[in-house]
MOPAC internal coordinates of N, CA, C and O (Angstrom, degrees):
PM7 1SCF
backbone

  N    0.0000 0     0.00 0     0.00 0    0    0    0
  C    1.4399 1     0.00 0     0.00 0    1    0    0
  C    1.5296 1   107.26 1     0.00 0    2    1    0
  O    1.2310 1   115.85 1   -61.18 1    3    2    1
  N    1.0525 1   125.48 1   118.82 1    3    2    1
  C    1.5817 1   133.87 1   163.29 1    5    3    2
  C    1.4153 1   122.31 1   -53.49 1    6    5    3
  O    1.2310 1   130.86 1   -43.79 1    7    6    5
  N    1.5154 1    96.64 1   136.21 1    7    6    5
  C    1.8213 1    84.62 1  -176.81 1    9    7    6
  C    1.7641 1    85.61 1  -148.17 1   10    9    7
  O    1.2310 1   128.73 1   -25.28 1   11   10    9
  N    1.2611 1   100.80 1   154.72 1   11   10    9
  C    2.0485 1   129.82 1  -176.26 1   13   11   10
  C    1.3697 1    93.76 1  -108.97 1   14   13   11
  O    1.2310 1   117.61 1   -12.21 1   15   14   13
  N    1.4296 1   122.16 1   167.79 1   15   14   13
  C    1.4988 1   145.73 1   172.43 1   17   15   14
  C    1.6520 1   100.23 1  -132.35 1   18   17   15
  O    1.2310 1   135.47 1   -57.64 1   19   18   17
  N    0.9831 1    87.67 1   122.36 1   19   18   17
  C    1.6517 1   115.88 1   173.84 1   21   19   18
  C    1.7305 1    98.89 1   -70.87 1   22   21   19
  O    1.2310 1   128.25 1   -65.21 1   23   22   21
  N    1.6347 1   101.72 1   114.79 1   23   22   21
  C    1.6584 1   116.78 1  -177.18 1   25   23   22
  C    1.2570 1   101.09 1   -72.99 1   26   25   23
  O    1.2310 1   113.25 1  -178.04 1   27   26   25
  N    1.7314 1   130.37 1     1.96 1   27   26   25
  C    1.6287 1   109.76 1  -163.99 1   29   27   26
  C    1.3666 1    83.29 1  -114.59 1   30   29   27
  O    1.2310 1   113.25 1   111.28 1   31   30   29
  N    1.3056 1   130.37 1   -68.72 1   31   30   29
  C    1.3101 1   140.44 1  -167.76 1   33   31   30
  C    1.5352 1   119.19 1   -91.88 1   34   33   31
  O    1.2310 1    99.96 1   167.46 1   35   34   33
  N    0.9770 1   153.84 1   -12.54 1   35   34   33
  C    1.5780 1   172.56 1   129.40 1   37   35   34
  C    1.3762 1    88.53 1   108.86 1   38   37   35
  O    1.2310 1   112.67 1   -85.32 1   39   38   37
  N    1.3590 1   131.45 1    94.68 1   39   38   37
  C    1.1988 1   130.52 1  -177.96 1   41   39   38
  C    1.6456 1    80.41 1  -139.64 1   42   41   39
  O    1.2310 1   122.37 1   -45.18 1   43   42   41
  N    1.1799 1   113.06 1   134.82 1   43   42   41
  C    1.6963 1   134.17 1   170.04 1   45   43   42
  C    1.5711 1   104.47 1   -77.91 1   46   45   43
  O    1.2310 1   115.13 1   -46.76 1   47   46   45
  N    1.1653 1   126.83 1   133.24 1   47   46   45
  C    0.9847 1   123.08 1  -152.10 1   49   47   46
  C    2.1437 1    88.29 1  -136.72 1   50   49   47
  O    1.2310 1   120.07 1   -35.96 1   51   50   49
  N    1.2052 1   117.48 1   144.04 1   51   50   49
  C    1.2571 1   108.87 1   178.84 1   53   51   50
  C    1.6831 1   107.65 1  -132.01 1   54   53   51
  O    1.2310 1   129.40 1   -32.80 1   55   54   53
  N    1.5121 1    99.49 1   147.20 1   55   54   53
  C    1.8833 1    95.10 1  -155.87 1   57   55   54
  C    1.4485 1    87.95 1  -124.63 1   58   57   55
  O    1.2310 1   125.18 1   -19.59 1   59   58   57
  N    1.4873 1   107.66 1   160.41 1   59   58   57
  C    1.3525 1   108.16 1   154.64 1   61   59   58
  C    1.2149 1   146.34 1   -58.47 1   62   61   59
  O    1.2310 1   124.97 1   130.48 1   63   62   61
  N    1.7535 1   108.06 1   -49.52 1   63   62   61
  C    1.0930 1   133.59 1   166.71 1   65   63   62
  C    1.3654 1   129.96 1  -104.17 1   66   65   63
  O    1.2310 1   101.27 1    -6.82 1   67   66   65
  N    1.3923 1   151.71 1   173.18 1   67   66   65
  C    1.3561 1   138.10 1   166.10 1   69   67   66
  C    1.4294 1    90.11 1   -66.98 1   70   69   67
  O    1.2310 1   133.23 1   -29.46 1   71   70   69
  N    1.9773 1    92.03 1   150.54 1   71   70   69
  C    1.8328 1   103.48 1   171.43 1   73   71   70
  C    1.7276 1    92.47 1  -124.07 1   74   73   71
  O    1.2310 1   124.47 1   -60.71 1   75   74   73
  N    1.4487 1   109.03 1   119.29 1   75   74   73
  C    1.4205 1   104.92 1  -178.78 1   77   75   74
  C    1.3819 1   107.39 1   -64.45 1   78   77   75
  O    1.2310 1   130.79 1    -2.02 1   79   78   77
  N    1.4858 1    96.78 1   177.98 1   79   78   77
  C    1.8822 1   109.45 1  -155.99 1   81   79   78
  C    2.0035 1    90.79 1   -75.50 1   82   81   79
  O    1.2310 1   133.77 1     6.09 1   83   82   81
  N    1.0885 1    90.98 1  -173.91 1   83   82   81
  C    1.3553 1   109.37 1  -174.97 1   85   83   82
  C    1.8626 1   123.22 1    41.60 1   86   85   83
  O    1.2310 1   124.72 1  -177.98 1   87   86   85
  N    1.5270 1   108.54 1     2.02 1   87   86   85
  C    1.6104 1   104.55 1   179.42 1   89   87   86
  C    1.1870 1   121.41 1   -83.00 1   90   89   87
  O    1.2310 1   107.99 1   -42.25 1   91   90   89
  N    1.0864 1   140.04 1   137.75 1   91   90   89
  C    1.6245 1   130.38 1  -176.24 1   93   91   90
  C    1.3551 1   143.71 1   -99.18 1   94   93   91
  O    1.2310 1   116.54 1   -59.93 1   95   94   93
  N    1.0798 1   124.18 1   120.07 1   95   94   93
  C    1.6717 1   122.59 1  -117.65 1   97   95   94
  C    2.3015 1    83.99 1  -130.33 1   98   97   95
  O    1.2310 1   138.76 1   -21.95 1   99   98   97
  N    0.9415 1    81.23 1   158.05 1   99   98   97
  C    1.7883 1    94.61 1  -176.27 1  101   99   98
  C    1.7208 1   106.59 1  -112.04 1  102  101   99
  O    1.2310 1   122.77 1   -64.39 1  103  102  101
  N    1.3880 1   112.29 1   115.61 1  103  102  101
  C    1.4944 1   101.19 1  -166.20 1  105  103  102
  C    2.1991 1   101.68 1   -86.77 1  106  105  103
  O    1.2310 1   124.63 1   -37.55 1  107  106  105
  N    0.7605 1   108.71 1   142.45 1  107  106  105
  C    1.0812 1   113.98 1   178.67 1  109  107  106
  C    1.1197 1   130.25 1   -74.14 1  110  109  107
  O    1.2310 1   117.31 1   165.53 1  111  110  109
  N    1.3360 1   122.72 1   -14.47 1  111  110  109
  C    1.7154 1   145.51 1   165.58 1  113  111  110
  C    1.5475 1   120.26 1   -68.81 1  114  113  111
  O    1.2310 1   127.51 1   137.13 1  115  114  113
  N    1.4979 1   103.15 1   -42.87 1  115  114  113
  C    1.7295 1   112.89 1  -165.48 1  117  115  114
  C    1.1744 1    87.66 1  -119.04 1  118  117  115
  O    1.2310 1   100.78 1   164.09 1  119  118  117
  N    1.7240 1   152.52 1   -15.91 1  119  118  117
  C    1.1155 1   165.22 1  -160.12 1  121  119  118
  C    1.9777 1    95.78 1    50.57 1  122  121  119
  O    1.2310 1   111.47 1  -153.87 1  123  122  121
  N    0.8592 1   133.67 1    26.13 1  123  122  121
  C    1.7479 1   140.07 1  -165.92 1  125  123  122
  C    1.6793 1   114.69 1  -108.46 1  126  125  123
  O    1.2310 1   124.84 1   -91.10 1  127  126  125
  N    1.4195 1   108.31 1    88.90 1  127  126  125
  C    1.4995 1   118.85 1  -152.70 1  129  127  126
  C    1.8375 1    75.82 1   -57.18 1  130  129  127
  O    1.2310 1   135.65 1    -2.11 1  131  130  129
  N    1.7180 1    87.32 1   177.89 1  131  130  129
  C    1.5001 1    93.55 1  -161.93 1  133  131  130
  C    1.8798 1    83.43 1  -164.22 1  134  133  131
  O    1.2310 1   124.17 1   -14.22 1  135  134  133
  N    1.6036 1   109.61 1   165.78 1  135  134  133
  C    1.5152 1   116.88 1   166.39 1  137  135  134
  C    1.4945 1   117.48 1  -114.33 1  138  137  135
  O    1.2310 1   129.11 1   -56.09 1  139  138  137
  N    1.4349 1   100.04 1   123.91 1  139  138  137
  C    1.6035 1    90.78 1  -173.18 1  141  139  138
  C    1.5488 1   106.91 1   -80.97 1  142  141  139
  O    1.2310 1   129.91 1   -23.63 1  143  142  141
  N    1.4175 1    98.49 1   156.37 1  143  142  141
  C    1.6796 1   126.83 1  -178.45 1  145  143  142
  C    1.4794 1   108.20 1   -65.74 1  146  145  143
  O    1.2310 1   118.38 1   -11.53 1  147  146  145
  N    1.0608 1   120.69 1   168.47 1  147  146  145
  C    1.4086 1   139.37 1   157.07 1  149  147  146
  C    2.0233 1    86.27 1   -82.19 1  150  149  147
  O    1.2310 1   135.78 1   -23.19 1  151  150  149
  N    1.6054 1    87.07 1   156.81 1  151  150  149
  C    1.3401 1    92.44 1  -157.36 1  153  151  150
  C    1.9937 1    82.84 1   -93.80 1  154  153  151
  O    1.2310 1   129.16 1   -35.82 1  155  154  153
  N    1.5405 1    99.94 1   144.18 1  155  154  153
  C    1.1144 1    94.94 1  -167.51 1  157  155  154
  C    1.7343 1   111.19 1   -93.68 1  158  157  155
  O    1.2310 1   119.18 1   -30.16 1  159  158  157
  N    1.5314 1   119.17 1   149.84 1  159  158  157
  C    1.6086 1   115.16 1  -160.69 1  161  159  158
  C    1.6537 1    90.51 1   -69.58 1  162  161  159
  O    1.2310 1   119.60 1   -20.47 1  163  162  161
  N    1.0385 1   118.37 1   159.53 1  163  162  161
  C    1.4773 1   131.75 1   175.04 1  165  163  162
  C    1.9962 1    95.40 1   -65.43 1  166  165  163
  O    1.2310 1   125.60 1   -48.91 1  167  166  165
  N    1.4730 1   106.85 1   131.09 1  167  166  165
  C    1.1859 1   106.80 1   173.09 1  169  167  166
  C    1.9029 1   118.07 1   -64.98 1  170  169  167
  O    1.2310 1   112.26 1   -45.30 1  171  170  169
  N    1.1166 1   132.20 1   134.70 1  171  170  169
  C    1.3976 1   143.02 1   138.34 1  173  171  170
  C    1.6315 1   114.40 1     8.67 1  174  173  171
  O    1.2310 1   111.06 1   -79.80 1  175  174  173
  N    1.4063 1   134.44 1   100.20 1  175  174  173
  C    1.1720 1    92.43 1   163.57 1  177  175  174
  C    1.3602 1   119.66 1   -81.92 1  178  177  175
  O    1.2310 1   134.58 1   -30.51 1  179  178  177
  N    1.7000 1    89.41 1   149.49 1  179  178  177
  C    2.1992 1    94.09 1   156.08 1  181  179  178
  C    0.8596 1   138.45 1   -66.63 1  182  181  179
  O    1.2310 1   115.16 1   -37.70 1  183  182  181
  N    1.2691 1   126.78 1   142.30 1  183  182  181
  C    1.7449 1   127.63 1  -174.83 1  185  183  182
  C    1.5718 1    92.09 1   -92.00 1  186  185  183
  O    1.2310 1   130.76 1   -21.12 1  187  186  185
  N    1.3001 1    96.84 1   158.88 1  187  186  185
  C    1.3518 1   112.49 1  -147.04 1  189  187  186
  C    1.6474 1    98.95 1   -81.87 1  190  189  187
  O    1.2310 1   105.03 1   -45.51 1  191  190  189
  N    0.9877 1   145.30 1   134.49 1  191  190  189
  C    1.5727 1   136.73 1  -163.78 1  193  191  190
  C    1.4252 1   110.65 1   -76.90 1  194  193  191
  O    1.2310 1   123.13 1   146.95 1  195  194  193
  N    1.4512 1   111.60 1   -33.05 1  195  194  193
  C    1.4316 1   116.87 1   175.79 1  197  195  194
  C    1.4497 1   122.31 1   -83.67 1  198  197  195
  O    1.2310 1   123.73 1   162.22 1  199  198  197
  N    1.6009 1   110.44 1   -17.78 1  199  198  197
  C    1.6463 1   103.91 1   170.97 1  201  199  198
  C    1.5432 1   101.78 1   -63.95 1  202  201  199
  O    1.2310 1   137.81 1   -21.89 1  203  202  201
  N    1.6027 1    83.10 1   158.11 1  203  202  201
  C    1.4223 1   112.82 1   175.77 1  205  203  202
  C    1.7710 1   114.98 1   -83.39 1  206  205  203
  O    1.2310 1   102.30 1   -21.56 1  207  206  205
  N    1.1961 1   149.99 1   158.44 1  207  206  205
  C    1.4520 1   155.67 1   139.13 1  209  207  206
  C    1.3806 1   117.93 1   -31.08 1  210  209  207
  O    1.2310 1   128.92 1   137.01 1  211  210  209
  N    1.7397 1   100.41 1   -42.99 1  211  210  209
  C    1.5307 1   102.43 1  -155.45 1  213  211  210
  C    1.2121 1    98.78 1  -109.63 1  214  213  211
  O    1.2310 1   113.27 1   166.31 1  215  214  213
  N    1.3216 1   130.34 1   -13.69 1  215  214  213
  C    1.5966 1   141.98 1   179.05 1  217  215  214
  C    1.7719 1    83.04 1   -42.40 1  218  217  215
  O    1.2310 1   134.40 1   -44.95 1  219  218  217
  N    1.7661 1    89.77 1   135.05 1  219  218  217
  C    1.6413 1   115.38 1   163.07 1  221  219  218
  C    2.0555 1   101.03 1   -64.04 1  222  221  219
  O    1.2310 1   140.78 1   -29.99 1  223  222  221
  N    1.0763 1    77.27 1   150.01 1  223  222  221
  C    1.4984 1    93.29 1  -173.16 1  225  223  222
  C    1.6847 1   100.84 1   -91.45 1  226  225  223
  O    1.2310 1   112.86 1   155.07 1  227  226  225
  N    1.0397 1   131.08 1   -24.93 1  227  226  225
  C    1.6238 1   124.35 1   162.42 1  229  227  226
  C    1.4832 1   111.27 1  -132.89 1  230  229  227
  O    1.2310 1   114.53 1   -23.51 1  231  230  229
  N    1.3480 1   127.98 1   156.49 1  231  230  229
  C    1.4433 1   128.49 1  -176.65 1  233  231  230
  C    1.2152 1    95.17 1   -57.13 1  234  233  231
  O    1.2310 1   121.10 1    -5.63 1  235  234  233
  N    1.5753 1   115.49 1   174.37 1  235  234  233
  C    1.4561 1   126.28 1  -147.36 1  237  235  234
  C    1.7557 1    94.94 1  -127.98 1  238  237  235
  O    1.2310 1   106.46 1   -88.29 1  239  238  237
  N    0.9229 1   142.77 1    91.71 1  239  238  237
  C    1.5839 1   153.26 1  -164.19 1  241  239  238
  C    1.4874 1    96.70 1   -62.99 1  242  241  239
  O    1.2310 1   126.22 1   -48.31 1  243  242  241
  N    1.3017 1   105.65 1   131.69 1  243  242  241
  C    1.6745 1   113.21 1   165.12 1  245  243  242
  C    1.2220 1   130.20 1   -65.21 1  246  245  243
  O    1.2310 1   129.63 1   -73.56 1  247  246  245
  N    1.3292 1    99.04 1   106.44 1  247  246  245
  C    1.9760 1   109.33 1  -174.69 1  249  247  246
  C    1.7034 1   110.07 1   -71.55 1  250  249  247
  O    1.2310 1   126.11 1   -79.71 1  251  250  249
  N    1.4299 1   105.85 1   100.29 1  251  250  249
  C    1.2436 1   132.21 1   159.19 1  253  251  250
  C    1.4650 1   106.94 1   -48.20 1  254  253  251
  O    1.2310 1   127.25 1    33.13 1  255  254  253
  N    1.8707 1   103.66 1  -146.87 1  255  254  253
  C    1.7936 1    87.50 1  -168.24 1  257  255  254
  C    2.0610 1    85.32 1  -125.29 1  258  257  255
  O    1.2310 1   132.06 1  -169.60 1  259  258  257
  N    1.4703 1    94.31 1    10.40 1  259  258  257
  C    1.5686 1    89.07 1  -173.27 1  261  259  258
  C    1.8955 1    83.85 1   -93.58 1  262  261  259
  O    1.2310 1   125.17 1   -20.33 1  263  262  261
  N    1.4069 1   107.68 1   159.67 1  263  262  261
  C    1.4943 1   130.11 1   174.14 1  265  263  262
  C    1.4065 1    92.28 1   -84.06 1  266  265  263
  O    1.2310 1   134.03 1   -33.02 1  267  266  265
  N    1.3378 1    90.49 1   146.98 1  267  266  265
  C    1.6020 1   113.92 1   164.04 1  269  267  266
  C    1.5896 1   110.30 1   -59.01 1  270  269  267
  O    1.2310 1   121.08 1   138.49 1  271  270  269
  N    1.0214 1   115.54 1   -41.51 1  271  270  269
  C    1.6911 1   104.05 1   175.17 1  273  271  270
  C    1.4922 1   121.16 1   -55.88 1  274  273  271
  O    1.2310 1   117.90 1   165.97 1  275  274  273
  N    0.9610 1   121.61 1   -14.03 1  275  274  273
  C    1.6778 1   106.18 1   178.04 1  277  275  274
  C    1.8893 1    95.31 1  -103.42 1  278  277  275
  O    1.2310 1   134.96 1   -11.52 1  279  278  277
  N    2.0760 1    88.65 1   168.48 1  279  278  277
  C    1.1693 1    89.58 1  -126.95 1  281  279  278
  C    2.0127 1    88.43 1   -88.98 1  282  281  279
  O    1.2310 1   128.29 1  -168.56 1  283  282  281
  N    1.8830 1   101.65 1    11.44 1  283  282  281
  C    1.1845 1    94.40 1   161.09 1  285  283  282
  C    1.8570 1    87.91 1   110.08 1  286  285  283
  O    1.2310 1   124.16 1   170.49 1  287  286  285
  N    1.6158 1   109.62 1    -9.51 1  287  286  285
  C    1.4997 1   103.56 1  -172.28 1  289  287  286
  C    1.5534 1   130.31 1   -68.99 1  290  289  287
  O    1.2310 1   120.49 1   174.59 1  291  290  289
  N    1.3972 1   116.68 1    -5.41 1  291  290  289
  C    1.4204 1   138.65 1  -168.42 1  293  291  290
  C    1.3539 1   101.90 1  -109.36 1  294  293  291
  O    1.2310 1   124.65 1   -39.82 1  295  294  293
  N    1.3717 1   108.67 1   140.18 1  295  294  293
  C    1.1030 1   124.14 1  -162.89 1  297  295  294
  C    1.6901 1    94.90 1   -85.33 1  298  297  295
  O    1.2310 1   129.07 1   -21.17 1  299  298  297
  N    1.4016 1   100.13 1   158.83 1  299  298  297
  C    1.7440 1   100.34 1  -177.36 1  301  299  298
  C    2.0695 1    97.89 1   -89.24 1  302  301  299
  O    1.2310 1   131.79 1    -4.78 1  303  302  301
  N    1.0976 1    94.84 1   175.22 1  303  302  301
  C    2.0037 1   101.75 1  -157.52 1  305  303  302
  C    1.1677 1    76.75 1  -113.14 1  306  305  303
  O    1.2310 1   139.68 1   -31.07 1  307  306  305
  N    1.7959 1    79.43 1   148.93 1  307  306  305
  C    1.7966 1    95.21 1  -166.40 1  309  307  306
  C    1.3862 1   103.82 1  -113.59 1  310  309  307
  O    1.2310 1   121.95 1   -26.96 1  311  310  309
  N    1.8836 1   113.87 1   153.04 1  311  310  309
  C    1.4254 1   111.44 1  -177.16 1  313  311  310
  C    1.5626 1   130.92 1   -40.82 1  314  313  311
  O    1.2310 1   130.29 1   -31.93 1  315  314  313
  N    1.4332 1    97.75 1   148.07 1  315  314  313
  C    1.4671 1    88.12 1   177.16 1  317  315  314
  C    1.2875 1   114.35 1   -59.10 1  318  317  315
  O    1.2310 1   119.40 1   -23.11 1  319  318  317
  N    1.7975 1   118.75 1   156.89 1  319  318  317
  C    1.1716 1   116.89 1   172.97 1  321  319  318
  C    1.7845 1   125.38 1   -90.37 1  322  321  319
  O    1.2310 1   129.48 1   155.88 1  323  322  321
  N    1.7017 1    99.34 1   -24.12 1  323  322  321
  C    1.5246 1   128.79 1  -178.49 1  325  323  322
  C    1.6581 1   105.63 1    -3.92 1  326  325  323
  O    1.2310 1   120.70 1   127.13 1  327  326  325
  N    1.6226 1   116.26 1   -52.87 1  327  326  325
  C    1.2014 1    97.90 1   179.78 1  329  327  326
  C    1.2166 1   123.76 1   -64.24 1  330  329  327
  O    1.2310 1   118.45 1   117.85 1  331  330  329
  N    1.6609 1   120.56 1   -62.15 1  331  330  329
  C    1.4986 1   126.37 1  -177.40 1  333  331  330
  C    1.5217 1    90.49 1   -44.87 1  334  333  331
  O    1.2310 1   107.09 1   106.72 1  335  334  333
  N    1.3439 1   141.66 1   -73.28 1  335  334  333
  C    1.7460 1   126.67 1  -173.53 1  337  335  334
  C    1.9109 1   116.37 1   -21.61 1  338  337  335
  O    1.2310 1   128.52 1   116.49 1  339  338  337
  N    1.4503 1   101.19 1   -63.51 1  339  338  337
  C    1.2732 1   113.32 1  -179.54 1  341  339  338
  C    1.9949 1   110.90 1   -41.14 1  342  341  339
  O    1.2310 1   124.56 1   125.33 1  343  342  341
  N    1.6201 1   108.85 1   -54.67 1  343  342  341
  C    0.9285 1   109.20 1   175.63 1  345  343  342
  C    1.2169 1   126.95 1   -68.01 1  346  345  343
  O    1.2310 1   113.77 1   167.88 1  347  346  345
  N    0.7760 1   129.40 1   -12.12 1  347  346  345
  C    1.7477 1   140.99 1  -177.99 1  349  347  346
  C    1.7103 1   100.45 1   -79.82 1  350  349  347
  O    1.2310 1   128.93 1   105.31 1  351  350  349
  N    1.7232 1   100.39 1   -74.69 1  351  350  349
  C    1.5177 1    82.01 1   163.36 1  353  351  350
  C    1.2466 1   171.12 1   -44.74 1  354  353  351
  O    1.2310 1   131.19 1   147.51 1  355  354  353
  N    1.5912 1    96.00 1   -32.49 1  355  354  353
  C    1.5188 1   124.94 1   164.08 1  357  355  354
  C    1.1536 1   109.89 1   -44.93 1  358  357  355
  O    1.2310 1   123.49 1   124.75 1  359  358  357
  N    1.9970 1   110.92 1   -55.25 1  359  358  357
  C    1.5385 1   109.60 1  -154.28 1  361  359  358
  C    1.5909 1   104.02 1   -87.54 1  362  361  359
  O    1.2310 1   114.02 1   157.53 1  363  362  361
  N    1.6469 1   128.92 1   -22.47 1  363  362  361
  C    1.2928 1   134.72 1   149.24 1  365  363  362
  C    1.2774 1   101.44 1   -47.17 1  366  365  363
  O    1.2310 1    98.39 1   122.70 1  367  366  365
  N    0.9073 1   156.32 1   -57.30 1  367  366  365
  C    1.8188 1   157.05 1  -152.79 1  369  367  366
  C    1.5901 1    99.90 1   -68.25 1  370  369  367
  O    1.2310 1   125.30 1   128.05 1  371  370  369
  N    1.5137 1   107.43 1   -51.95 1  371  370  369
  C    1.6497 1   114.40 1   179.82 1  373  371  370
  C    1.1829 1   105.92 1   -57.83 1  374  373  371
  O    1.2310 1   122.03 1   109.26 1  375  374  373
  N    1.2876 1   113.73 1   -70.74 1  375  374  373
  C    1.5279 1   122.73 1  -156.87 1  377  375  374
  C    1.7398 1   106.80 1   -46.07 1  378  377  375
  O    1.2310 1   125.54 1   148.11 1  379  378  377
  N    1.5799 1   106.97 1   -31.89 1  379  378  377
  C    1.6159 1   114.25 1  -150.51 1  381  379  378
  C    2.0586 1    81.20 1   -80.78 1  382  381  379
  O    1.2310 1   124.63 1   143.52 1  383  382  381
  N    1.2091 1   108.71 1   -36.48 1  383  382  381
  C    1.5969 1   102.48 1  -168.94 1  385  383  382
  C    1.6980 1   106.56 1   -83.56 1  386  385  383
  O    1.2310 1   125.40 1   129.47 1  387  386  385
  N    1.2190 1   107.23 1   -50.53 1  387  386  385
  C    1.6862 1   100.68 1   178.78 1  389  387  386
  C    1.7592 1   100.55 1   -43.72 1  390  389  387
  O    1.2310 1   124.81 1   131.18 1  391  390  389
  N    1.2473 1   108.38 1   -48.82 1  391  390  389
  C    1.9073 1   105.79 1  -166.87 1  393  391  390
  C    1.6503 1   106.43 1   -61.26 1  394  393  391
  O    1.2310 1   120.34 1   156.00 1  395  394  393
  N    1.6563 1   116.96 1   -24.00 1  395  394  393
  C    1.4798 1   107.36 1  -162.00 1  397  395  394
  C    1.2664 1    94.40 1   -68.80 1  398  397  395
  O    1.2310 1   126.69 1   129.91 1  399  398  397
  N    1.9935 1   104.75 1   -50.09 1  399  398  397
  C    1.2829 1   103.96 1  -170.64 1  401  399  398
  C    1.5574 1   142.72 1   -38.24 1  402  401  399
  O    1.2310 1   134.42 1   133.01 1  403  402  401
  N    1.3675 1    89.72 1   -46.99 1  403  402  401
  C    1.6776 1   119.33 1   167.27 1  405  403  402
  C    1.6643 1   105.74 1   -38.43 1  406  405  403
  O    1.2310 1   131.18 1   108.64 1  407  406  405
  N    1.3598 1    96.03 1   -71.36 1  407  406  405
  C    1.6936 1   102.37 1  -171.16 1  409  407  406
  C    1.3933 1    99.18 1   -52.37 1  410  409  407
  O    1.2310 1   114.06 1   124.48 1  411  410  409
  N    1.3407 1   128.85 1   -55.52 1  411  410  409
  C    1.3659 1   114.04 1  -166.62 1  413  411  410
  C    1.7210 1   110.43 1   -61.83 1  414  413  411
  O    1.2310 1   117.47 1   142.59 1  415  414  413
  N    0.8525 1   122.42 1   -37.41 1  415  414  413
  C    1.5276 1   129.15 1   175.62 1  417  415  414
  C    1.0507 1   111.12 1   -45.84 1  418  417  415
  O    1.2310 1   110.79 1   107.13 1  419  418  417
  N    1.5772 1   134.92 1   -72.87 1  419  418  417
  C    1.2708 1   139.51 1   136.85 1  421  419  418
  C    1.2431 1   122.50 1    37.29 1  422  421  419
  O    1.2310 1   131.45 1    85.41 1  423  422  421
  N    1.8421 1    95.49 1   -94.59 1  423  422  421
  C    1.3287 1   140.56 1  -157.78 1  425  423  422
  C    1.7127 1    94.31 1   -64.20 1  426  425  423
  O    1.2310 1   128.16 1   121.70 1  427  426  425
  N    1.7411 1   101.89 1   -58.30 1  427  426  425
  C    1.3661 1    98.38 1  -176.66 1  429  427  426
  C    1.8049 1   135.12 1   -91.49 1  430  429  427
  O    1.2310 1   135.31 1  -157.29 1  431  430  429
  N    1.7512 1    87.99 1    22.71 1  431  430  429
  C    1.4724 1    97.33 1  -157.79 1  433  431  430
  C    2.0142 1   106.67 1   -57.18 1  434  433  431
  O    1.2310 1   118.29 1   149.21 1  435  434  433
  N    1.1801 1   120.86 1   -30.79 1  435  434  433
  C    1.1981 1   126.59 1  -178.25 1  437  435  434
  C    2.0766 1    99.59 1   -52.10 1  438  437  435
  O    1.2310 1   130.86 1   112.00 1  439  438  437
  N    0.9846 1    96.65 1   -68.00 1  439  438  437
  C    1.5172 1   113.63 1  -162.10 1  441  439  438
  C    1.7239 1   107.75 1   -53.64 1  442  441  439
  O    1.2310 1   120.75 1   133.03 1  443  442  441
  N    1.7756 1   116.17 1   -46.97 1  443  442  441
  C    1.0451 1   111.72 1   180.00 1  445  443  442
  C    1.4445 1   118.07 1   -68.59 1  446  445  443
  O    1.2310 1   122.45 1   151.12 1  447  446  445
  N    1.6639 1   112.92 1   -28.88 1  447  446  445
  C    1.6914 1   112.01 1  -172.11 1  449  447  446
  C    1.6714 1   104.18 1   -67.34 1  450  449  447
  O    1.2310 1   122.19 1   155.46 1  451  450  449
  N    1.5862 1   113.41 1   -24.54 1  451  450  449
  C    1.6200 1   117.52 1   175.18 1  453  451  450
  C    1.5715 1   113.53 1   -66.72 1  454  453  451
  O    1.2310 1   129.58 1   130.25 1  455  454  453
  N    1.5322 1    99.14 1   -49.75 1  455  454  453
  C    1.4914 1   111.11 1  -177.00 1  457  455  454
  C    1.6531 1   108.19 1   -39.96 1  458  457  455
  O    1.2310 1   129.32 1   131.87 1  459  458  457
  N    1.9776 1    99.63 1   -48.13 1  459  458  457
  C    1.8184 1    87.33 1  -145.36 1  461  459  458
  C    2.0523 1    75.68 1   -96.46 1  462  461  459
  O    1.2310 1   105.72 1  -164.74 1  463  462  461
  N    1.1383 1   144.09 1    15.26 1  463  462  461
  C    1.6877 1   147.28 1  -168.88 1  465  463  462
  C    1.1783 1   114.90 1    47.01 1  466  465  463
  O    1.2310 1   123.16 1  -114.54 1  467  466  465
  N    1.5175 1   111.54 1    65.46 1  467  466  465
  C    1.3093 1   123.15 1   148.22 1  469  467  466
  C    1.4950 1   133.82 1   -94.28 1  470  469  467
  O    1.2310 1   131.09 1   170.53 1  471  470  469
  N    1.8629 1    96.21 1    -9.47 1  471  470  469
  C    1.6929 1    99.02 1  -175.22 1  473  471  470
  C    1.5163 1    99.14 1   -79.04 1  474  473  471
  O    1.2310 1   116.08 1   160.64 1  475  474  473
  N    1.0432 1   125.06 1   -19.36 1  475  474  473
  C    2.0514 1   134.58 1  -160.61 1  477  475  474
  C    1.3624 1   100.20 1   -62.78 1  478  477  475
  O    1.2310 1   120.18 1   147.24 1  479  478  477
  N    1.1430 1   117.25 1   -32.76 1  479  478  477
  C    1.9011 1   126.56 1   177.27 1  481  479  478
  C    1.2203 1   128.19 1   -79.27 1  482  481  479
  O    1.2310 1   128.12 1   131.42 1  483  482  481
  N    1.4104 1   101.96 1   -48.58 1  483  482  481
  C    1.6740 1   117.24 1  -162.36 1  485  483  482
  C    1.4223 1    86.27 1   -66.82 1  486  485  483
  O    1.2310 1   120.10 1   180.00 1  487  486  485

């Protein structure tokens, strides 16, 4: 739908039909006939004064270790776990030796208190 701007009052005005340039039309807002314009070409835009020439034309995506050629369907690989493993074992490794020790202590508590002569007192 075509629409004129009222030269007295700047009220946008919307028509049915095109109104060629120079006819003189009565705005209905300010009631202040007025001459319509040639419709003006849409201005140019400006390039921005501060862009650069060489500036990338879209941000630059972080290159992972997958290639840009795939279509992105594979999941990315997840950190190693090696440490948490390491730790798990370690503290299984302790536990399994502190407990042998125990039992053997135990088992041999008679024999060692003789060995090192602690039964000679008690």
């Amino acid at each position: 739908m075509p629409s004129i701007t009222c030269t007295n009052c700047g009220a946008v005005l919307k028509t049915q039909a095109e109104i060629p340039a120079g006819k003189k039309v009565k705005c209905p807002k300010c009631t202040q006939p007025f001459v319509v314009q040639a419709a003006a070409a849409p201005e140019p835009v400006e390039k921005n004064p501060f862009a650069t020439d060489d500036a990338p034309a879209e941000t630059p995506k972080k290159k992972g270790k997958a290639s840009d050629n795939d279509g992105g369907d594979e999941k990315p690989k997840k950190k190693s776990n090696t440490l948490m493993i390491v730790l798990i074992v370690g503290v299984l490794l302790f536990c399994c030796c502190s407990g042998s020790c125990t039992v053997v202590y135990i088992a041999f508590q008679d024999a060692i208190n003789k060995f090192v002569g602690f039964g000679d007192n008690l």
